[in-house]
C-alpha positions in Angstrom: 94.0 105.7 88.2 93.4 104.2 91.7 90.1 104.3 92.6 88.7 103.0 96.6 85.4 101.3 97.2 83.5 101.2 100.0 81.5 97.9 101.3 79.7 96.5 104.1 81.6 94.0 105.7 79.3 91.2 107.5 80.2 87.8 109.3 78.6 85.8 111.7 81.4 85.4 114.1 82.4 89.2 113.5 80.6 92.9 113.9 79.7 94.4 110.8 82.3 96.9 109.7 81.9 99.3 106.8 85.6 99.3 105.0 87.3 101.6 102.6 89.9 99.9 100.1 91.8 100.2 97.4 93.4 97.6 95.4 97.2 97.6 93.3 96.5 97.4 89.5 99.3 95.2 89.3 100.2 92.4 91.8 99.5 92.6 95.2 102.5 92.9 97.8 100.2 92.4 100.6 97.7 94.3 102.8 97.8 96.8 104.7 95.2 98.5 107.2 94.6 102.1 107.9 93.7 103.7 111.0 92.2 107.1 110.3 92.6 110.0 112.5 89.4 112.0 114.8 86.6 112.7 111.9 86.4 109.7 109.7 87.4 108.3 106.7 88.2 112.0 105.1 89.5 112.6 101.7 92.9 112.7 103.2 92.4 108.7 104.7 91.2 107.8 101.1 94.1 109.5 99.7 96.7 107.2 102.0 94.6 104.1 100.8 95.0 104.8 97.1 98.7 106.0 98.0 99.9 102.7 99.3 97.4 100.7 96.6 100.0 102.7 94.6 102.7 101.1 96.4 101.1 97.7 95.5 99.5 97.1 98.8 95.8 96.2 99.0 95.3 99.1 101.4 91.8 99.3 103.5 90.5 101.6 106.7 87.8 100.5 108.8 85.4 103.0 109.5 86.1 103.8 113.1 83.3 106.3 113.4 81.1 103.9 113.3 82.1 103.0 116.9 79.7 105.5 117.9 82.1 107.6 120.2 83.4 104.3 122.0 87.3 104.0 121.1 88.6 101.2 124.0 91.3 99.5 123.4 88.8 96.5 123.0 86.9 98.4 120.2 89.7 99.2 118.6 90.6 95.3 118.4 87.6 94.0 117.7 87.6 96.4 114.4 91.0 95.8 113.2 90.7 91.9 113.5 87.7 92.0 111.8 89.6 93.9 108.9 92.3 91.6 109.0 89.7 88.7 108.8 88.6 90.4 105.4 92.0 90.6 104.2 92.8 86.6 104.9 89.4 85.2 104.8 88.1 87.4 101.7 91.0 88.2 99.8 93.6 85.2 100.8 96.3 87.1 101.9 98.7 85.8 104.8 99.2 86.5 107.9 102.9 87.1 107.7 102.2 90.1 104.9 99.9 92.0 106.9 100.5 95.4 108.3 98.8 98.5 109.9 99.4 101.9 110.0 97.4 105.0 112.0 97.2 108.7 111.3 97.0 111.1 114.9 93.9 108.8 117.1 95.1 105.8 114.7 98.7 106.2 115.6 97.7 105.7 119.0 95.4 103.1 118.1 97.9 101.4 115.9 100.3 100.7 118.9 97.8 99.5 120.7 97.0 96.7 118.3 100.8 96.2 117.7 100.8 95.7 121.5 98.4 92.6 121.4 98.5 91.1 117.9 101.1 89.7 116.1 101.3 91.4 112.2 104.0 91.6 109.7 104.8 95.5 110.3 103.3 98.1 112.2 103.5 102.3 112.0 102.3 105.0 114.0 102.5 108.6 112.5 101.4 110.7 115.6 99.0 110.1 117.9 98.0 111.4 121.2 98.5 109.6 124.8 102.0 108.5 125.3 102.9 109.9 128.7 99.2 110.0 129.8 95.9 108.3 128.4 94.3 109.9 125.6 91.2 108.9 127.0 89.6 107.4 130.5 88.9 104.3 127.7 93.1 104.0 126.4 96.1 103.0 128.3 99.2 105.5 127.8 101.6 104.4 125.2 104.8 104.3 127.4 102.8 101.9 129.9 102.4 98.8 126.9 105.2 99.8 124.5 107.7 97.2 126.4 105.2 94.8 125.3 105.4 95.3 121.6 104.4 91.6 119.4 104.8 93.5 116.2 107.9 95.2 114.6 107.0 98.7 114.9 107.9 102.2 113.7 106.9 105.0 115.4 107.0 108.8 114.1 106.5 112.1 116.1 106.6 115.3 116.3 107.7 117.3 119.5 106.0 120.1 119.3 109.3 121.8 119.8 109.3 122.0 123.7 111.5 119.6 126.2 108.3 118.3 127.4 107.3 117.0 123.7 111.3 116.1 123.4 110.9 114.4 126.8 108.0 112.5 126.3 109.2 110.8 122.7 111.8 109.6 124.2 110.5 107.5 127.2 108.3 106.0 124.5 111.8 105.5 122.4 113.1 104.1 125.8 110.1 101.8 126.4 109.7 100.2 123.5 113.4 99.1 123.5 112.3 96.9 126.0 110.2 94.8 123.3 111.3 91.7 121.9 110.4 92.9 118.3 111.8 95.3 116.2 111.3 98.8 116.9 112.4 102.1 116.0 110.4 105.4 117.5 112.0 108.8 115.0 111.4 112.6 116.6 111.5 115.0 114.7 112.4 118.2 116.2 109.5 121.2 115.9 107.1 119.6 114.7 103.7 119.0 115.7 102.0 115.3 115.4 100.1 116.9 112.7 102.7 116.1 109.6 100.2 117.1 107.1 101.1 121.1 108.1 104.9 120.2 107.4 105.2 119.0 104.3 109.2 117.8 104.2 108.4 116.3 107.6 105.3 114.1 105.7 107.6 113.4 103.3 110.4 111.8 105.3 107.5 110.1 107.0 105.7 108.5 104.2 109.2 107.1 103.0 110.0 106.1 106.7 106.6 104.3 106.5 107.5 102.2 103.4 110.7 101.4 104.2 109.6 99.9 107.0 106.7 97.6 105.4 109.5 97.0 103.0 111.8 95.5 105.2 108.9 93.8 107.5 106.3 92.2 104.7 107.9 90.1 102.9 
């Protein structure tokens, strides 16, 4: 059985970061880092860290609460290099195998990083703030889409309205403009909460690892 641990995470040159990870029992395909949704690292997050350990990745989620209430693009940076910095430094994995994917906030979050960092794969299931900011501290998603550095795959729901429709696609249509690989999948009547559709998390999940698949390796 899978288990995660939990440790502090301290380096001079870095903030310290508590992290939540779970490793493969078997070999390890590569890492991958988790950006949980509004409330924490819930059972839920630690259930998508032991699902991809599963999946032989060494899966781990920073603990973005810990940001005290400030999510800026630049805190959300600063805590995902200092993750990756804990997968390469601490655990020797490369670069090139190194991937992130984010739940509802962390979707956003995750195209943020995939918009200034250069990583193996990037996903983001959900996430708020693509026509307009999800916050005075965030930049909306269609505005920095074009200027993808990571392959990424993005998954949403539309809330079944042609405002929802709408939207998705002029994230679909700006991130087209990126010189990586990119792929953006609406899915029609659904909400950015997958978890409350349960053949729409499904097809997600396996969207998400066929993606890492194809990208990390």
């Amino acid at each position: 059985m899978t288990l995660t641990h939990t440790l502090d995470y301290e380096r001079a040159d870095r903030r310290g970061l508590r992290l939540t990870y779970a490793e493969p029992e078997g070999s390890v395909r590569g890492g991958v880092v988790v950006l949980h949704e509004v409330g924490g690292v819930t059972e839920a997050a630690e259930a998508l860290v032991t699902s991809l350990a599963t999946e032989g990745w060494l899966a781990v989620t920073p603990h973005l609460q810990d940001l005290d209430g400030s999510h800026s693009g630049q805190d959300l940076l600063g805590v995902t290099d200092t993750t990756l910095a804990w997968l390469v430094d601490d655990r020797g994995l490369r670069g090139d195998l190194l991937g992130i994917v984010g739940f509802d906030l962390g979707g956003t979050a995750s195209l943020i990083v995939a918009s200034n960092r250069e990583l193996g794969a990037a996903v983001s299931v959900g996430g708020r703030g693509i026509g307009a900011p999800a916050s005075p501290e965030l930049p909306a998603l269609v505005e920095i889409a074009g200027g993808l550095t990571s392959p990424w795959l993005g998954l949403y729901g539309d809330d079944g309205d042609e405002a929802g429709q709408a939207e998705v696609e002029r994230l679909a249509d700006a991130a087209s403009a990126a010189r990586v690989a990119t792929n953006v999948v609406r899915y029609p009547g659904v909400s950015h909460r997958f978890d409350t559709d349960p053949d729409t998390a499904a097809q997600a999940w396996q969207r998400t690892l066929a993606w890492f698949d194809a990208h990390l390796r």
